[in-house]
N, C-alpha and C positions, 0 to 999 in steps of 0.2 A: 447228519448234514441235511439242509432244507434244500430242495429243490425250488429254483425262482420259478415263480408264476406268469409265465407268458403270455400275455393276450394276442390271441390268435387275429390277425389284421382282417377288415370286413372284407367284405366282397364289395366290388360298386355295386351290385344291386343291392346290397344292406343300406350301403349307403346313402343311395336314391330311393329305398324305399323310407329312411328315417330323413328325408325331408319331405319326402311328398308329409310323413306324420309330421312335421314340423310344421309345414304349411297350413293342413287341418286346423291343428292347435293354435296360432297364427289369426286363423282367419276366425274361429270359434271366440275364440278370446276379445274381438270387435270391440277393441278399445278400453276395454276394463284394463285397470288398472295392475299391473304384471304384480306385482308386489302381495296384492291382494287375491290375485288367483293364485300366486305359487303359495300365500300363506293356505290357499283351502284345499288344497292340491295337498297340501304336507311336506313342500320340496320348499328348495331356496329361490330365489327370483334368479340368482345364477343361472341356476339347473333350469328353471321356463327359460331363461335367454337362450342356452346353448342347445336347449332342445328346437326352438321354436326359430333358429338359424340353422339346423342342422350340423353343429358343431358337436351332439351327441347325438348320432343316430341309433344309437342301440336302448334306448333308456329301461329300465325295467319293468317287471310288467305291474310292481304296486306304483310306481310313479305315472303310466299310463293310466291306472286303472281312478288315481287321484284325480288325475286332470280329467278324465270324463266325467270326475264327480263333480267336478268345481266347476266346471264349463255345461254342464248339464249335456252331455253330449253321449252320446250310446257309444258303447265298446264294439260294436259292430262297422260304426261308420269311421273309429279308428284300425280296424283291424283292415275296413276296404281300402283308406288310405294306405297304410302298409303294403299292403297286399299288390297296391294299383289295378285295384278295381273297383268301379262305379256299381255294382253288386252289392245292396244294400241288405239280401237277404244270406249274409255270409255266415257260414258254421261254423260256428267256435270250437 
């Protein structure tokens, strides 16, 4: 017998930390074209919409790791956003 898979509910700080990331991504994204980031990203233009409202705050870390490729944006100043901190010299 399978045991169901529960996703354990966030925290609000998960929560308010995967919008401040949504925000980031948001603002990096400065008009380009969502369709065309999520296709360089490697996600769906869904997946950048719910990410980038905060309707998925937990995204994974190769879906994060896409978006800073395709936005040219350092995994550092996504991880400050996370984080909420303006500390750009943040240790992975």
């Amino acid at each position: 017998m399978l045991t169901p898979m529960v996703r354990v509910p966030l925290s609000p700080e998960q929560v308010a930390a995967g919008r401040r990331l949504g925000s980031l991504i948001r603002t990096a994204r400065a008009g380009r074209d969502p369709e065309a980031v999520a296709r360089d990203a490697g996600i769906s233009p869904e997946t950048l919409r719910k990410i980038e409202v905060g309707r998925m705050p937990s995204p994974s870390f190769g879906t994060v790791v896409g978006l800073c490729q395709a936005l040219d944006m350092s995994l550092q100043d996504a991880v400050a956003a996370w984080r909420g901190t303006t500390d750009q010299q943040v240790a992975i």
